[in-house]
N, C-alpha and C positions, 0 to 999 in steps of 0.2 A: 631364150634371150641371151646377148653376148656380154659375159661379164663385164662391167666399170670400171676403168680402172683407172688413176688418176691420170695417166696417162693419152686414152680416151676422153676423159671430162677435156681436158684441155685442145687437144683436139678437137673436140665437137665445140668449143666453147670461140674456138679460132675457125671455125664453120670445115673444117677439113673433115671429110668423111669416109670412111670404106675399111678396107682391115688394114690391120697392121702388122707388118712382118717384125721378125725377131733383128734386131739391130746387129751389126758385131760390127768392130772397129780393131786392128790391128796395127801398132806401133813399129814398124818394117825399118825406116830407116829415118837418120838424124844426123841433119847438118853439122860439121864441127870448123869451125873458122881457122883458118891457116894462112899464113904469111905466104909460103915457099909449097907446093903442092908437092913438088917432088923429094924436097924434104919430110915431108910428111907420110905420104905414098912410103918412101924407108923407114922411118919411122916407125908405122903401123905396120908393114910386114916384116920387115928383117929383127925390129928388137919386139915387137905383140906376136907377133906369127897369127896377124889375121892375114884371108885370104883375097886375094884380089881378084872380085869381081869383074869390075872392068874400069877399061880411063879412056874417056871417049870426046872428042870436043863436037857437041849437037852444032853449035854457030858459033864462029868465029868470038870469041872470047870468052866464051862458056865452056871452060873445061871439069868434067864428072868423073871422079875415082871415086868408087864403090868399094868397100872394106869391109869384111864381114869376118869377125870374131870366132874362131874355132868353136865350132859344135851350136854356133846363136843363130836363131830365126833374123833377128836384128842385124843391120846392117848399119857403117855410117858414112859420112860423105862429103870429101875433101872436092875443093875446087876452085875455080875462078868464075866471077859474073852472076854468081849464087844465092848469096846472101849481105846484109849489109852487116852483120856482126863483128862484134873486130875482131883482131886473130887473135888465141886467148883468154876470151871470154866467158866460156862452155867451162861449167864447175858440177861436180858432182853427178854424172853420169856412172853408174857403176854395172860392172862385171859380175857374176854370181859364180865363183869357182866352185868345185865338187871336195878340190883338196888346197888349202890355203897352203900348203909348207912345198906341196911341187908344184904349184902354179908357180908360187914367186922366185923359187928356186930355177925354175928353168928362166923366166923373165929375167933375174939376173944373171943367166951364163950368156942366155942374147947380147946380154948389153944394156939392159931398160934398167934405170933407176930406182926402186920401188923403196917405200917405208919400212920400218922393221913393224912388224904386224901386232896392233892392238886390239885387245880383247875385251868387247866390251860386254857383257856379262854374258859369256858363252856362248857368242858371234863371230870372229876375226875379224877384221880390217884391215886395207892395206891401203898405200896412194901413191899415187906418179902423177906426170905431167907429162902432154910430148913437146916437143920442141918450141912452141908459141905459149905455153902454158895453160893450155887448156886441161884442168884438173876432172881427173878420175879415182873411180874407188874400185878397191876389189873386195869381196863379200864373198865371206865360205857361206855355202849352201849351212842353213839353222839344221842343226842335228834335231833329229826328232825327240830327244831327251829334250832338251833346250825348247822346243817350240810346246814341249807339252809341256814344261813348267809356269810358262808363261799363258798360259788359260786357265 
């Protein structure tokens, strides 16, 4: 007999029947509202050093640049005809760096703004904005000291 699983009940319960595959959902890429596209486009690669996928216009007013963050699965995605968000409005998306003092270090010989880095009980933190104000974090990867103290 095929185990029950709440999953199942509810399904059987919504008359849907037969098996179920294993789900998986992936977080790839994410909108970010901008004023000036090619401002931004400089922005994310000359002072972030992400890499430029591509900048393509599908139809006539829909223009797509694709940004992908050194070493990120994640991508994100300036344009025009896109989104109704206003430019600016995107807060708290955050970076996961490996080494918090040469990330931000290099960030600033680019040119990028960044915060002087706060330590929140043996995490870092950092923060910028790009040019419309859409606010970001940088997060050092949890030292494994740090991640076991907190279990």
């Amino acid at each position: 007999m095929p185990e029950v699983t709440p999953a199942v009940v509810v399904l059987c319960a919504a008359g849907i029947r037969g098996t179920l595959s294993r789900m998986e959902m992936r977080l790839e890429v994410v909108q970010v509202p901008v004023s000036d596209v090619d401002k931004a486009k400089s922005f994310y690669t000359d002072r972030l050093g992400f890499v430029l996928d591509h900048d393509v216009e599908y139809i006539p007013g829909m223009r797509v640049v694709q940004l992908t963050p050194p070493g990120s699965a994640a991508s994100i995605v300036v344009g025009t005809g896109m989104t109704s968000m206003p430019p600016g409005s995107l807060e708290g998306l955050q970076l996961v760096v490996p080494d918090m003092a040469s990330t931000r270090a290099e960030l600033l010989r680019r040119g990028a703004e960044i915060s002087e880095v706060q330590d929140m009980g043996g995490i870092a933190f950092a923060y910028f904005s790009d040019p419309d104000g859409n606010r970001w974090v940088l997060q050092e990867a949890t030292r494994p000291d740090v991640r076991e103290a907190g279990s």
